[in-house]
N, C-alpha and C positions, 0 to 999 in steps of 0.2 A: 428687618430693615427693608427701605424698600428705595426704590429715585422715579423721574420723570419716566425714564426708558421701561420700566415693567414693574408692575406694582402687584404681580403674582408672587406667590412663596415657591420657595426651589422646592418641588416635591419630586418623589420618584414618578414615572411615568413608563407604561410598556414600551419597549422596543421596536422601530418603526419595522417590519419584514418587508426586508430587500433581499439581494443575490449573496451579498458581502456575510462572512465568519467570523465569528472571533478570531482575535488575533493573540498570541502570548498564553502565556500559563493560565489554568483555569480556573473562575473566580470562586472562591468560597473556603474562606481559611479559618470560620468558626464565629461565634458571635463576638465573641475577644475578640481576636484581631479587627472585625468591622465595628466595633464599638470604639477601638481604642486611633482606628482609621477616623472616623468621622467626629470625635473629641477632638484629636489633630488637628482636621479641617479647619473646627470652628475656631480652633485657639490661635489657625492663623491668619484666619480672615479677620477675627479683631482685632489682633496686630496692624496689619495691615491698614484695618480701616482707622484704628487713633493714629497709626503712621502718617495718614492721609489726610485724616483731621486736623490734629496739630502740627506735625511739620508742615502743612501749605500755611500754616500761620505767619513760621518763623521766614518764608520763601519771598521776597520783596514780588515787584511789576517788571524786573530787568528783564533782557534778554537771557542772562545768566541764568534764568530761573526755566526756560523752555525747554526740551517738548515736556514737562512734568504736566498732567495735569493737575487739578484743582476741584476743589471737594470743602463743602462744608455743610458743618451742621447745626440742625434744626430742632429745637423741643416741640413736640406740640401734645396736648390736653386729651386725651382718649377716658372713656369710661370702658372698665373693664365689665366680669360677667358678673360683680354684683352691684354694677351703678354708680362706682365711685372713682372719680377722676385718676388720673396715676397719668405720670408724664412720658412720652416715649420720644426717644433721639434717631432722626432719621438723616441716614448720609444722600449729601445729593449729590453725585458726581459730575463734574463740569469737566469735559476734554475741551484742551486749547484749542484754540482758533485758529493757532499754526500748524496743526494737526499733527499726525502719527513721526517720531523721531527717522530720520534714514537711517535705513536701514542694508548690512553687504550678508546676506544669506546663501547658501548654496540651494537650489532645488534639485529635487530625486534626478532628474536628467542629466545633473554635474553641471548645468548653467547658473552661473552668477545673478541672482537675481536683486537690486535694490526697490525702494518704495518708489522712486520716478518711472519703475516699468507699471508700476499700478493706478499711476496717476492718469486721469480720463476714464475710470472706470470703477464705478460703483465694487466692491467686493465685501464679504464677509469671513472674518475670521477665528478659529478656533486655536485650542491648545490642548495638544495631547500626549501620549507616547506609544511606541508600539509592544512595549511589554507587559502595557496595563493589564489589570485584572477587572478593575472593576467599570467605570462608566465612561471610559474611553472609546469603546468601541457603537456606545448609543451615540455619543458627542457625534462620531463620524458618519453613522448611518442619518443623524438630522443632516449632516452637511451634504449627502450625497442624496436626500430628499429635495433638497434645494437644487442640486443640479438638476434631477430630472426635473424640476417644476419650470427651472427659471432660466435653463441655457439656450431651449431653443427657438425664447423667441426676444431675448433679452441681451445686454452686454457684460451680465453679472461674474462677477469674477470670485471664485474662492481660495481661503487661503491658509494651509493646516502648518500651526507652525509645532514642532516638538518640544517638551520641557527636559528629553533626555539623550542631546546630541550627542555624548559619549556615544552610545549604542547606536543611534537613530541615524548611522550613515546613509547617504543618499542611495544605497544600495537596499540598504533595510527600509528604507522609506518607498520606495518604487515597488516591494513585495507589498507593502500594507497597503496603498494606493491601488495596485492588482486588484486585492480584494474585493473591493469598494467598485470597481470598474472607476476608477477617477479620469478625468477629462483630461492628457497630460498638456495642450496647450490654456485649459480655463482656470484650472484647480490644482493651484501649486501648494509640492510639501517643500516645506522648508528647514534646513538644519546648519549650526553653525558650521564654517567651511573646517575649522580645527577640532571639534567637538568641543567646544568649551560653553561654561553657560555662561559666562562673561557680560554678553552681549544681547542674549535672549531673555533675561530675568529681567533686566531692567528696562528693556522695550514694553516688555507687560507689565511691569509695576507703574513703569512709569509714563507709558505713552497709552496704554490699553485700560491703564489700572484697577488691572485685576491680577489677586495672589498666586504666587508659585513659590515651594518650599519642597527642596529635596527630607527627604526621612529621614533620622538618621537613630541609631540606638535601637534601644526595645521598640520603638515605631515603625523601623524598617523590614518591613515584610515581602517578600518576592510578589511581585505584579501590582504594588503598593507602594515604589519606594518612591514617590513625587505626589504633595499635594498640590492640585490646582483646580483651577475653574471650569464650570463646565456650562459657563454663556460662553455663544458666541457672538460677536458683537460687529456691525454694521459700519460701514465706511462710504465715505460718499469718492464724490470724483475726485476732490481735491485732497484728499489722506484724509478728513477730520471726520475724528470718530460720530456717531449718529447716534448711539444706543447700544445698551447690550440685552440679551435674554436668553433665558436659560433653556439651554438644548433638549433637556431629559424631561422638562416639562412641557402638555401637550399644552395649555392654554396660554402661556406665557411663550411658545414656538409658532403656535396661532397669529400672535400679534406681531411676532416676525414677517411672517408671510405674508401678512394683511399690510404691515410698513414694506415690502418691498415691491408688493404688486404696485401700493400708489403712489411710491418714488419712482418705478419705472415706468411708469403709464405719463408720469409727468416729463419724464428725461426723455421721452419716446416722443411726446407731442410735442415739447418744446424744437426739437430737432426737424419735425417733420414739415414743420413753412421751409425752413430755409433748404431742404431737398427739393419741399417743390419749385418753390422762384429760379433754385439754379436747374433746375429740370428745362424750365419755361425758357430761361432765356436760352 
């Protein structure tokens, strides 16, 4: 499948080497366990996606119907590798124009943080946990490639939220943040203030809409037990979403970097008459 925002396949991709370690138990639990990891995945991303398909159907134009995005889909005509037509269904995903749901998070500092502190500021956000095993800790080294690239000449903001706030206290989030050397005024972690995921499942299903599924049964494996996503996805000034792409890939992380260099060069110029005129006067 593929949308307007990245038209690469999520493939694996090396690890970018930064300062930052693994974090949590270590990865490699046998080809079972990653085969029956990644059959998970996909069984719930297509949930997810006929979720998306057809309930935005059942969803009127109200109010009542917001911040939910909106998603539909597309057959179109491909010839496969012997020439012969075969039909393929592609999701497009469409985030609302009212942008990302508010949101009452704690950050690793114990500050309250909601979505009106991120308003006026371009950011980009990810989802991950700190007991991962497997590609959580690539997720955070791309996002810690973006701060070296983009904080010190830009107002980009980033924003790591967890899918395992039981564990992920704001104390355990400030160790995994260490790591990383994370920026603690640019690059907020975020966990619910209760540990509940109440509140954070359906910000991302339904404001980001991208999958998260705790494990549970013979799927549940130590450094394993939460499936999600490993785009991370772009935000403008106003919360609305921009795009997503995938972290662990380099060509589809490319096109990240190439959209946010000519969003900033734009927000940068736009700004920069009206410094001078009030310089002048």
């Amino acid at each position: 499948m593929s949308d307007s925002s990245s038209s690469t396949t999520d493939r694996a991709a090396d690890a970018p080497a930064i300062v930052a370690r693994p974090f949590g138990p270590a990865a490699g639990k046998g080809l079972f366990v990653k085969a029956l990891f990644v059959v998970n995945g996909l069984v719930c991303f297509v949930l997810v996606a006929a979720w998306i398909v057809f309930g935005s159907r059942g969803r009127n134009n109200s109010e009542d119907s917001k911040p939910f995005a909106k998603a539909t889909d597309t057959t179109d005509e491909e010839d496969d590798d012997n020439g012969r037509p075969k039909k393929v269904i592609k999701i497009e995903l469409k985030w609302p124009e009212s942008g990302v749901a508010d949101f009452e998070f704690t950050e690793r500092s114990g500050k309250i943080i909601h979505k009106e502190d991120l308003v006026g500021h371009p950011w980009v956000v990810s989802f991950i946990f700190t007991h991962c095993a497997g590609p959580c800790f690539r997720v955070t080294s791309a996002m810690r490639r973006l701060q070296d690239e983009f904080f010190k000449d830009t107002d980009l903001r980033l924003v790591t939220i967890t899918v395992d706030p039981e564990r992920d206290n704001p104390a355990q989030l400030a160790k995994y943040a260490n790591d990383f050397q994370a920026s603690p005024e640019r690059w907020l972690f975020l966990t619910d203030p209760n540990g509940l995921k109440d509140k954070i499942y359906p910000l991302i299903n339904g404001s980001f809409l991208m999958p998260v599924q705790e494990a549970t049964g013979k799927m549940r494996v130590e450094g394993h037990e939460f499936i999600h996503t490993n785009n991370i996805l772009l935000v403008d000034e106003r919360g609305v979403v921009q795009g997503k792409w995938n972290s662990i890939d380099d060509a589809s992380f490319d096109q990240l970097r190439r959209e946010l260099r000519k969003r900033l060069k734009k927000t940068q110029d736009e700004s920069s008459p009206a410094e001078g005129s009030s310089k002048s006067e």
